[in-house]
Backbone as CSV, one residue per row, in Angstrom:
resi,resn,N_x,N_y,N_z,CA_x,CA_y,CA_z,C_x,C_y,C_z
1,UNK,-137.200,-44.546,-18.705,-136.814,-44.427,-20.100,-135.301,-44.253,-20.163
2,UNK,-134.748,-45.050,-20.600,-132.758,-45.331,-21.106,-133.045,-43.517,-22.204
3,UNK,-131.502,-43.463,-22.047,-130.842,-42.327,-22.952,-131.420,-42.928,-24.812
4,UNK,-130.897,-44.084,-24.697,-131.714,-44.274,-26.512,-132.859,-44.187,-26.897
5,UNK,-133.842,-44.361,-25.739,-135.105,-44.059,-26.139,-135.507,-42.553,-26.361
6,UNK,-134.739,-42.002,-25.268,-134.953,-39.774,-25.513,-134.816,-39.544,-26.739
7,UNK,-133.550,-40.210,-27.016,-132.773,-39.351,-28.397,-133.244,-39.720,-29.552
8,UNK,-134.327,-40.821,-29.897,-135.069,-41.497,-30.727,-136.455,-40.845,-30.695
9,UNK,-136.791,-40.805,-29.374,-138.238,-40.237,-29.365,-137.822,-38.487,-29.554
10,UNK,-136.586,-38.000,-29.036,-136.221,-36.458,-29.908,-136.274,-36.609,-31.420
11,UNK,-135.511,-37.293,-31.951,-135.603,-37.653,-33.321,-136.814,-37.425,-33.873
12,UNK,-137.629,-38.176,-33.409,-139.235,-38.411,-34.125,-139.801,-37.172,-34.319
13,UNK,-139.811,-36.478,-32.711,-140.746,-35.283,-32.682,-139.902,-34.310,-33.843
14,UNK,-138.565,-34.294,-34.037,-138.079,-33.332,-34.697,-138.449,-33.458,-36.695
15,UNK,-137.975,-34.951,-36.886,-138.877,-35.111,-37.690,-140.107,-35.039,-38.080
16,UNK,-141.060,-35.230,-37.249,-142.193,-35.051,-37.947,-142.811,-33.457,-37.626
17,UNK,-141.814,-32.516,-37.225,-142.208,-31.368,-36.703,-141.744,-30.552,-38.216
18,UNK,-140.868,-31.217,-38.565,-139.929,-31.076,-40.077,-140.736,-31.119,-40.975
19,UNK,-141.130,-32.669,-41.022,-142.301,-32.675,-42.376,-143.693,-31.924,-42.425
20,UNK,-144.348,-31.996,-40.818,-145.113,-31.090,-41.102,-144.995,-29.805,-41.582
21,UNK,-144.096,-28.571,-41.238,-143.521,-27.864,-41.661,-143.273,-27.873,-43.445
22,UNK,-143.130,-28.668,-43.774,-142.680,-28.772,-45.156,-144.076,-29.102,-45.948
23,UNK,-144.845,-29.423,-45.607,-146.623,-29.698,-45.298,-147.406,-28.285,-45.774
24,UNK,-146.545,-27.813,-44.576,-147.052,-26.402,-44.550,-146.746,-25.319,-45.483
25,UNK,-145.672,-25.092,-45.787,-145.288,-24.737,-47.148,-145.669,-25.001,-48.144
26,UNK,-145.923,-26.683,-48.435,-146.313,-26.678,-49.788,-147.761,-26.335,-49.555
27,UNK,-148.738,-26.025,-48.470,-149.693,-25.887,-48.549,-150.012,-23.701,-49.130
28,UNK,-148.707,-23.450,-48.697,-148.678,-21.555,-49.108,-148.020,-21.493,-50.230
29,UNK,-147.350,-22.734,-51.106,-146.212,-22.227,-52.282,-147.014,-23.217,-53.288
30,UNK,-148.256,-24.184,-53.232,-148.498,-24.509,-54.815,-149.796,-23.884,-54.963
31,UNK,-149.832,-24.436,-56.569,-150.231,-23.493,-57.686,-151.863,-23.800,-57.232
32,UNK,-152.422,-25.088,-56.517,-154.062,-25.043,-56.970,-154.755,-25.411,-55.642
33,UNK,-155.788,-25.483,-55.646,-156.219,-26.594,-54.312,-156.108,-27.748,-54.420
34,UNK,-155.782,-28.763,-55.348,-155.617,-30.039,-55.139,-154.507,-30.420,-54.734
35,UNK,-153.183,-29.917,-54.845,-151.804,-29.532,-55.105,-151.304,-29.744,-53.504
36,UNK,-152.520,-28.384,-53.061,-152.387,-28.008,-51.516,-152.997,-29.022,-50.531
37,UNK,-153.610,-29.494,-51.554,-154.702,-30.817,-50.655,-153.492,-31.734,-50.437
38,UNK,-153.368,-31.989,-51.200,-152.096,-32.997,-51.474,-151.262,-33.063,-50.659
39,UNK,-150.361,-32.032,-50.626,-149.458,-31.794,-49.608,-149.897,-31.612,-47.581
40,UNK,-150.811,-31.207,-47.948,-151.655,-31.252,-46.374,-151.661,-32.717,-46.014
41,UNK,-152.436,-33.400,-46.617,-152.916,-34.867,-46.271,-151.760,-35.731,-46.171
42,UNK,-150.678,-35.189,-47.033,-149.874,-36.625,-47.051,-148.621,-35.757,-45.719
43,UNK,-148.259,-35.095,-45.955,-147.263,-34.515,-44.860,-147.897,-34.563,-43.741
44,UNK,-149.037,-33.926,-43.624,-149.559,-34.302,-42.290,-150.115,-35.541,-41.500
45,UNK,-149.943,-36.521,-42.098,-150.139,-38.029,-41.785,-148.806,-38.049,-41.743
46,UNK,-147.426,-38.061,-42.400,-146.802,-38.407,-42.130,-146.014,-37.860,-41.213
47,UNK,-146.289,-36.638,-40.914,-145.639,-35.737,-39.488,-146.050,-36.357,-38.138
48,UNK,-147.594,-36.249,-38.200,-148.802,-37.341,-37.389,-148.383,-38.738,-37.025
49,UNK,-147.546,-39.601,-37.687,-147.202,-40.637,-37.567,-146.222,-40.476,-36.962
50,UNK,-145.187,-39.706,-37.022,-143.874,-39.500,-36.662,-143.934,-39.311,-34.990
51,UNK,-145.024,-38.214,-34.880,-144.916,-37.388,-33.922,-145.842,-38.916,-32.757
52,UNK,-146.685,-39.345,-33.557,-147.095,-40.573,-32.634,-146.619,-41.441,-32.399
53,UNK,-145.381,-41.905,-33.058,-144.366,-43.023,-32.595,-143.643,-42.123,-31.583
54,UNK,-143.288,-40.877,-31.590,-142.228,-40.412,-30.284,-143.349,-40.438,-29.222
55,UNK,-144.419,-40.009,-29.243,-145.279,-40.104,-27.837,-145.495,-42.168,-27.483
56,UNK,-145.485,-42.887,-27.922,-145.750,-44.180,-27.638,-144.190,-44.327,-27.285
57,UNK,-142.832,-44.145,-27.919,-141.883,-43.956,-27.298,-141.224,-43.615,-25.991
58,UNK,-141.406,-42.321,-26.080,-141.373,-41.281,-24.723,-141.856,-42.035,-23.525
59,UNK,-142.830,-42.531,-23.617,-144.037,-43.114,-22.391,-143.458,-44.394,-21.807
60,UNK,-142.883,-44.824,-23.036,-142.056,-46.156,-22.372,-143.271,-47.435,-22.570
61,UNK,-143.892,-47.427,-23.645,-145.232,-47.966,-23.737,-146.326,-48.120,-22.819
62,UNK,-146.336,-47.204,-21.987,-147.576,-46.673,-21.861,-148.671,-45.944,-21.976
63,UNK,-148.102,-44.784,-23.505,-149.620,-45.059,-24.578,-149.635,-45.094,-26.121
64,UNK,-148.319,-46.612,-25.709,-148.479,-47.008,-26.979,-150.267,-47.689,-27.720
65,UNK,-150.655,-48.487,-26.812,-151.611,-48.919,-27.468,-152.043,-47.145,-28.253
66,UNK,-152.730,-46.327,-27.608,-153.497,-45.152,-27.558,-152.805,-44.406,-28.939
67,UNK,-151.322,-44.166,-28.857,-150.974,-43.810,-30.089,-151.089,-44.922,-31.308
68,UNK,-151.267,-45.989,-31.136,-151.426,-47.099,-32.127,-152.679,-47.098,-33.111
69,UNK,-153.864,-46.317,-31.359,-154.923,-46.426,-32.078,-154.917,-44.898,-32.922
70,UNK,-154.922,-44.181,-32.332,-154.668,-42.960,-33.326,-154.412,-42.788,-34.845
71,UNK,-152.940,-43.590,-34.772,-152.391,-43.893,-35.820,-153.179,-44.473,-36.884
72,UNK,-153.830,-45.519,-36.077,-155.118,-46.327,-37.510,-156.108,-45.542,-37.495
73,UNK,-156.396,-44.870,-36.784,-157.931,-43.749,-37.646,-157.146,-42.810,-38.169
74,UNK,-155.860,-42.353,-38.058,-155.543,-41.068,-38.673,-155.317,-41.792,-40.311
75,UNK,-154.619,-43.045,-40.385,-154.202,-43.548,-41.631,-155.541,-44.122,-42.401
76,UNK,-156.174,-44.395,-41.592,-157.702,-44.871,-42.559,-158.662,-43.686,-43.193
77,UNK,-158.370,-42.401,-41.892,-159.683,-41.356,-42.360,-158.808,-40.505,-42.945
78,UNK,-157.633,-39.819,-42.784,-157.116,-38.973,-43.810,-157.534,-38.920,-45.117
79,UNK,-156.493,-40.460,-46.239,-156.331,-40.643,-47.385,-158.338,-40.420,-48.013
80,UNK,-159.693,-41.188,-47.273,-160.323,-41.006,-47.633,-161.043,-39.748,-47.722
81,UNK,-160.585,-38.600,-46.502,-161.050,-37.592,-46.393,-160.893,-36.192,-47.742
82,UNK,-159.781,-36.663,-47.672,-158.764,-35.485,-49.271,-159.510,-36.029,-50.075
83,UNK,-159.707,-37.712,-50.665,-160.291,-38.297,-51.024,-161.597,-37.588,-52.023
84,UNK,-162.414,-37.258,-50.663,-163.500,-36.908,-50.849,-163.870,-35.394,-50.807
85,UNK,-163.083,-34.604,-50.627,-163.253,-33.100,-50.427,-162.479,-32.537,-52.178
86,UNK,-161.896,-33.456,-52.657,-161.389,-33.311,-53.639,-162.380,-33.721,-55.226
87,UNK,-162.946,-34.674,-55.034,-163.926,-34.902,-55.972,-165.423,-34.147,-55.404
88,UNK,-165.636,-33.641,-54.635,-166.320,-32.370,-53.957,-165.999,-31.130,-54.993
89,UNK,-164.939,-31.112,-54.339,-164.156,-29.562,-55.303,-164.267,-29.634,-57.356
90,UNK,-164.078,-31.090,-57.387,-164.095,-31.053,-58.724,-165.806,-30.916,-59.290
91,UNK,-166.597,-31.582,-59.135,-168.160,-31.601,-59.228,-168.585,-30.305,-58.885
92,UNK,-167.926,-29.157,-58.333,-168.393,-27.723,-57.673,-167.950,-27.274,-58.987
93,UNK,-166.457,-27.903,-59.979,-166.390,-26.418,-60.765,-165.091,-26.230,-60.175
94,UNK,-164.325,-26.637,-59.524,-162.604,-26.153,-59.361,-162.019,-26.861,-59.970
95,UNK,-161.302,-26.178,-60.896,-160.597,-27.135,-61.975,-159.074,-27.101,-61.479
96,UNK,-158.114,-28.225,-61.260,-156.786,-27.926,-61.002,-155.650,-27.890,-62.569
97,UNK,-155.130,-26.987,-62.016,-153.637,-26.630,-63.127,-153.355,-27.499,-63.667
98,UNK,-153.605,-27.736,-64.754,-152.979,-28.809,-65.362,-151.703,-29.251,-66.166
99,UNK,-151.483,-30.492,-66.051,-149.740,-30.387,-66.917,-150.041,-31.296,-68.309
100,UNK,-149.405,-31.790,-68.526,-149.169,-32.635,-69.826,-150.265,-33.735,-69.397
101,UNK,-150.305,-34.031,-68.947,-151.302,-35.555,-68.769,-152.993,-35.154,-68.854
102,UNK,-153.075,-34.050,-68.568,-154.332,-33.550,-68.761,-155.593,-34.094,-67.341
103,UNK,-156.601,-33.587,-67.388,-157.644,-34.120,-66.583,-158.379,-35.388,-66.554
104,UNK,-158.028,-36.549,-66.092,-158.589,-38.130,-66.414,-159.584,-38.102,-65.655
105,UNK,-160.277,-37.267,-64.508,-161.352,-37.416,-64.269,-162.386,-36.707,-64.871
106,UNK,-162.028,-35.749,-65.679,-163.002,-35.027,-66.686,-163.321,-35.958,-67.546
107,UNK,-162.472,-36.489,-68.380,-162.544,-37.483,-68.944,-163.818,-38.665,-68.725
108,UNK,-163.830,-38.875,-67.997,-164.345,-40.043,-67.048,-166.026,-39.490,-66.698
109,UNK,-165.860,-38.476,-67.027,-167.432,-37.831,-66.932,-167.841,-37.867,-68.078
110,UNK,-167.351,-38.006,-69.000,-167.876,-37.270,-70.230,-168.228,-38.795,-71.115
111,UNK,-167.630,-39.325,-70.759,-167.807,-41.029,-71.328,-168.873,-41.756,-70.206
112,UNK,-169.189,-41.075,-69.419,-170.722,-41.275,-68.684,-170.288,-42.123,-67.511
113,UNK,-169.155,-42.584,-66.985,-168.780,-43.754,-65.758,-169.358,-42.626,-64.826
C-alpha cells in the first residue's frame, strides 16, 4: 500500500467515525423516536459506507469485493429496516412531534388506503 492510499483510507475511517458520532448525538439530542430513527439509519449507513471504503482501501483490494458486498446489504436492508420499525411504531400508537406539515400518514388511514 503507497503513502496515498494510508492517508485516504485514514481519511475515510476518520470520517465515517465523525458521522457516526454525529449519528449518535442526534440519536441522544432529538425530540421523538422517528427523529432518532432517522438519524441512526441514515448516519449510520453513511459512517458504514465510509468506514467500508477505508477497509477495501487499506487491503489494497483484497477485501474489496467483501466490503462491496457488505456495502449492498447494508444499503438495501437499512433504508427498509427504519422503514419498517417505523410504521410498526406508528400502528402501536407512537405519535411523532409534529411541525407545520402535520401527520400524512394519519391522514392516509383515515381516508381508508
Amino acid at each position: 500500500m503507497n503513502e496515498v492510499q494510508a492517508w485516504l483510507a485514514s481519511l475515510l475511517v476518520l470520517a465515517g467515525a465523525l458521522i457516526s458520532l454525529l449519528g449518535a448525538i442526534g440519536v441522544l439530542r432529538l425530540p421523538d423516536s422517528y427523529s432518532r430513527m432517522h438519524a441512526a439509519s441514515k448516519a449510520g449507513v453513511l459512517g458504514a459506507v465510509l468506514l467500508l471504503g477505508a477497509v477495501a482501501l487499506a487491503s489494497s483490494g483484497e477485501l474489496a469485493l467483501e466490503a462491496l458486498l457488505g456495502l449492498l446489504i447494508l444499503l438495501a436492508s437499512a433504508p427498509l429496516a427504519a422503514h419498517a420499525v417505523a410504521r410498526a411504531a406508528h400502528r402501536a400508537g407512537i405519535r411523532p412531534t409534529l411541525g407545520r406539515l402535520g401527520d400524512d400518514l394519519e391522514r392516509s388511514h383515515q381516508k381508508g388506503e
